[in-house]
C-alpha positions as CSV (number, residue, x, y, z in Angstrom):
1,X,92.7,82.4,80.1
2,X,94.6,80.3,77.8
3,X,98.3,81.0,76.9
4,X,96.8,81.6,73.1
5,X,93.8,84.1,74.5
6,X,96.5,86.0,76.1
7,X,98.5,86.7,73.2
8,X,95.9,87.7,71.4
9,X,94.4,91.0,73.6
10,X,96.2,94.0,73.2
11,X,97.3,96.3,76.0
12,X,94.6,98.5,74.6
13,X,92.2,96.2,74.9
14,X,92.9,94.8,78.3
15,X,93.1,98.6,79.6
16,X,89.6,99.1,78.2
17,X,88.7,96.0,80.0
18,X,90.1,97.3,82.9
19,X,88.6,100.2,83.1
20,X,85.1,98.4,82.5
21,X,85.5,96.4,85.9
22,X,86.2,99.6,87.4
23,X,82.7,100.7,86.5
24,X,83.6,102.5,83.2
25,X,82.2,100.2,80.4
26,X,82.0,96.7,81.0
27,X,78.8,94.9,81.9
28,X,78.8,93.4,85.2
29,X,82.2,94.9,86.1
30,X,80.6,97.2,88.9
31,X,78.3,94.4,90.3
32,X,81.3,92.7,91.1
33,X,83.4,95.6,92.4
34,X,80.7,96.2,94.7
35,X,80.7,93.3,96.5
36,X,84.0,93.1,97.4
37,X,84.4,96.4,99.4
38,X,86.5,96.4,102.6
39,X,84.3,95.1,105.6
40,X,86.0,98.4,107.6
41,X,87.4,101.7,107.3
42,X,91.2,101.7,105.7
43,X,92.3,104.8,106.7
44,X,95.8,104.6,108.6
45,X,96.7,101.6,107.5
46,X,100.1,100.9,105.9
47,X,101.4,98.5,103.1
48,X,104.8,97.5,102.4
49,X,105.4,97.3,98.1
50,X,108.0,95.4,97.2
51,X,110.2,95.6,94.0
52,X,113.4,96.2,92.5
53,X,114.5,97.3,89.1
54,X,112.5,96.2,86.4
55,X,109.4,95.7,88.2
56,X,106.1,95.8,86.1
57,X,105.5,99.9,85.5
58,X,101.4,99.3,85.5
59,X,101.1,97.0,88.0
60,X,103.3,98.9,90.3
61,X,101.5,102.4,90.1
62,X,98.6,100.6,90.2
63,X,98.6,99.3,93.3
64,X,100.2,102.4,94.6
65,X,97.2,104.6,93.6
66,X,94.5,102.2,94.6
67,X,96.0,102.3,97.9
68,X,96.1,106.5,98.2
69,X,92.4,106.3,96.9
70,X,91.3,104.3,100.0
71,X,93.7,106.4,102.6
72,X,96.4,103.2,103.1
73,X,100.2,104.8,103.3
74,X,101.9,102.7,100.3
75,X,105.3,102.4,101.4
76,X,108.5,101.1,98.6
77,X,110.6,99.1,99.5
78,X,113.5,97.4,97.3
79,X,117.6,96.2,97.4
80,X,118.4,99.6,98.2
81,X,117.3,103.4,98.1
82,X,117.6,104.4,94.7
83,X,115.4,105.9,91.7
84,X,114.2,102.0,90.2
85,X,113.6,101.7,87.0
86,X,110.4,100.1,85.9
87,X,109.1,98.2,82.7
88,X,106.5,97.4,80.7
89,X,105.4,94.3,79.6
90,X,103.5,93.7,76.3
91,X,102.3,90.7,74.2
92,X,102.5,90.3,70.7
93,X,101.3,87.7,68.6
94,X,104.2,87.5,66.5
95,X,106.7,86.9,69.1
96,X,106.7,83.3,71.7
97,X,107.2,85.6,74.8
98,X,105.8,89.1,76.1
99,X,107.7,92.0,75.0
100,X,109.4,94.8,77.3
101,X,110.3,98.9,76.8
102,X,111.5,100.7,79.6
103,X,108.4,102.5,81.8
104,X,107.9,105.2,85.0
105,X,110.4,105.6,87.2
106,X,110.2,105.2,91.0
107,X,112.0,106.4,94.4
108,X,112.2,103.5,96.9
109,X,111.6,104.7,100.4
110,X,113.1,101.9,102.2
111,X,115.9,98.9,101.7
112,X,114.8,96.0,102.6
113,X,117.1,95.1,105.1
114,X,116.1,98.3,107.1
115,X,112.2,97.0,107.0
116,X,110.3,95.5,110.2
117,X,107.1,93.7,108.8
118,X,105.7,94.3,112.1
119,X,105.1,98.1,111.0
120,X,103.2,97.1,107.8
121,X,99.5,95.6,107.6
122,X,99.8,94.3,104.3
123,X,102.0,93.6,101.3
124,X,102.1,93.7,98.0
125,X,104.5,92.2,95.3
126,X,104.0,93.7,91.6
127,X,105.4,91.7,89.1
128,X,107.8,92.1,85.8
129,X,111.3,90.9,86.1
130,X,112.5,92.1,89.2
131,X,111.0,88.9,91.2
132,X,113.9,87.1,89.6
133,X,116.2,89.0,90.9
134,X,114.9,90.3,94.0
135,X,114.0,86.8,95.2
136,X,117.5,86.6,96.1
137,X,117.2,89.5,98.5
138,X,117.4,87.4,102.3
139,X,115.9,90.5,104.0
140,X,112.4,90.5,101.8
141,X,112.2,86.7,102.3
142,X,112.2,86.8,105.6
143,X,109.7,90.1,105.2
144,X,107.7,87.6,103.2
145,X,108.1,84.8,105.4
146,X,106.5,87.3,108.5
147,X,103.1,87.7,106.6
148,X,102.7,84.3,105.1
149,X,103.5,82.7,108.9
150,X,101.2,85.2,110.3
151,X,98.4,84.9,107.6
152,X,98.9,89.0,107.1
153,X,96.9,90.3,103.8
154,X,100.2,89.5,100.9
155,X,99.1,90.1,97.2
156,X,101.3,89.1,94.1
157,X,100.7,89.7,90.7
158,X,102.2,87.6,87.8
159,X,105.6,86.7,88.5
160,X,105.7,87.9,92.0
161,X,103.7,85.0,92.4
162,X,107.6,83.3,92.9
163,X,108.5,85.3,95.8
164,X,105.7,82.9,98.0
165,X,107.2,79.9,96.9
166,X,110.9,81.3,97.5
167,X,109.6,82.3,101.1
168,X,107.6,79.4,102.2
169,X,106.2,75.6,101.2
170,X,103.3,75.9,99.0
171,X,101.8,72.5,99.0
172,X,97.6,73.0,98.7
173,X,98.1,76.6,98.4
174,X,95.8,78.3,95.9
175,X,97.7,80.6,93.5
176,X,97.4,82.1,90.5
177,X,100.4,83.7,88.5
178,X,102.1,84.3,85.3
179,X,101.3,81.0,83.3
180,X,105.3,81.0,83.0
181,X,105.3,79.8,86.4
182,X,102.0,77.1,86.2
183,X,104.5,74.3,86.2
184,X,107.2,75.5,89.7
185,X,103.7,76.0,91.6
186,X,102.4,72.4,91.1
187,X,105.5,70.9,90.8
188,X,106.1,72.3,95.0
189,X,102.5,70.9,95.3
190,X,100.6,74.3,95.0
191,X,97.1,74.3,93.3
192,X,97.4,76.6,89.9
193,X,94.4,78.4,89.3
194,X,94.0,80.2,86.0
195,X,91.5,82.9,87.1
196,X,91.9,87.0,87.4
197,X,92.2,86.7,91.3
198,X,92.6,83.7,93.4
199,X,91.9,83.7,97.6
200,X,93.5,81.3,99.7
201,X,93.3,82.7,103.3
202,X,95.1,85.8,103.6
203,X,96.5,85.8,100.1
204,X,95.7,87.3,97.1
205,X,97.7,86.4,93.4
206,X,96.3,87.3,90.3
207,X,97.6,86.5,86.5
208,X,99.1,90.0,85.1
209,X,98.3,93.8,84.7
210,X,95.0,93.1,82.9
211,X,93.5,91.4,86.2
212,X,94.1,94.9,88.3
213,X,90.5,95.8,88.5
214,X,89.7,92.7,90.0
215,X,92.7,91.9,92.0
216,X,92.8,95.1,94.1
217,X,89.3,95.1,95.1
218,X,90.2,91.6,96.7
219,X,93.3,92.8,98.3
220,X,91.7,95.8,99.9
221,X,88.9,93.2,101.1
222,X,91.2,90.8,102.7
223,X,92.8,93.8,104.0
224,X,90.0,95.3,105.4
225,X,89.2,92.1,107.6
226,X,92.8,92.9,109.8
């Protein structure tokens, strides 16, 4: 999707899409939902989420519910234990960037300097503005850096696409992301690819809130095969 296409769908719009893929309205949308189904019971599994203030309000609750549905523990995670507060993100033809208003809130369950990886079987890393930030956190790096180096299912959305490329080398990684971010991923040698979901191995990235419907389904998949 062009940087032009995006500006011009509405959140409405992209909900209604949304809820299409998830076998609502939109043609073809259940086809492909079907055919990415877990290859095993989920049940008992857990996955870390990680954010921090200002994290993306839809993408976050998302994720969260999608996991509940299938019987996965979601577990938060962020700086430190504190009610966050989470945003959302809009766009708007008549400005050059997305827009933001304050969202949900949301209790984090765990800092991340008190989290072993080793007690999660996936990870997920919404997106909004708290990757900036939280980027910076050494203890979710090196949280990161346990599930890229032991190709552990790890899904990022928009511009928690940045928290790979802050944990690890991406050269000939596949990734998708905000298009903010196009140019740091080929410039570190990645391979930008502007699609709703994009697979490389054990991870899972996908452009912004719009591409839930088709982004969980993946995750759930790749984490399905652990």
């Amino acid at each position: 999707m062009s940087e032009h296409e995006l500006k011009n769908r509405t959140r409405r719009q992209a909900l209604a899409t949304a809820l299409g893929a998830a076998g609502l309205a939109a043609v073809g949308g259940t086809q492909a939902l079907a055919n990415s189904r877990p290859t095993r019971p989920l049940k008992g599994k857990r996955v870390l989420i990680g954010v921090g203030d200002f994290s993306e309000a839809l993408e976050t609750y998302y994720m969260i519910y999608r996991l509940m549905e299938e019987g996965v523990e979601p577990v938060v995670a962020a700086p430190t234990i504190k009610r966050l507060q989470l945003v959302v993100h809009d766009v708007d033809p008549q400005f050059l960037g997305y827009t933001e208003k304050a969202g949900y809130r949301l209790k984090a369950q765990l800092a991340y300097k008190d989290v072993n990886p080793a007690d999660y079987d996936g990870l997920l890393l919404p997106g909004g503005r708290a990757p900036e930030k939280i980027r910076q956190d050494k203890d979710l790096v090196k949280t990161i850096g346990h599930f890229l180096d032991n190709r552990l299912p790890l899904g990022a959305m928009c511009h928690g696409t940045m928290l790979i490329y802050t944990a690890r080398p991406i050269k000939g990684l596949r990734l998708t992301g905000h298009g903010g971010i196009k140019r740091d991923i080929e410039l570190l040698g990645g391979k930008f690819i502007d699609k709703p979901v994009v697979v490389d191995g054990s991870v899972v990235t996908s452009r912004g809130w719009g591409d839930l419907p088709y982004f969980m389904p993946k995750f759930l998949e790749v984490l399905g095969r652990k």
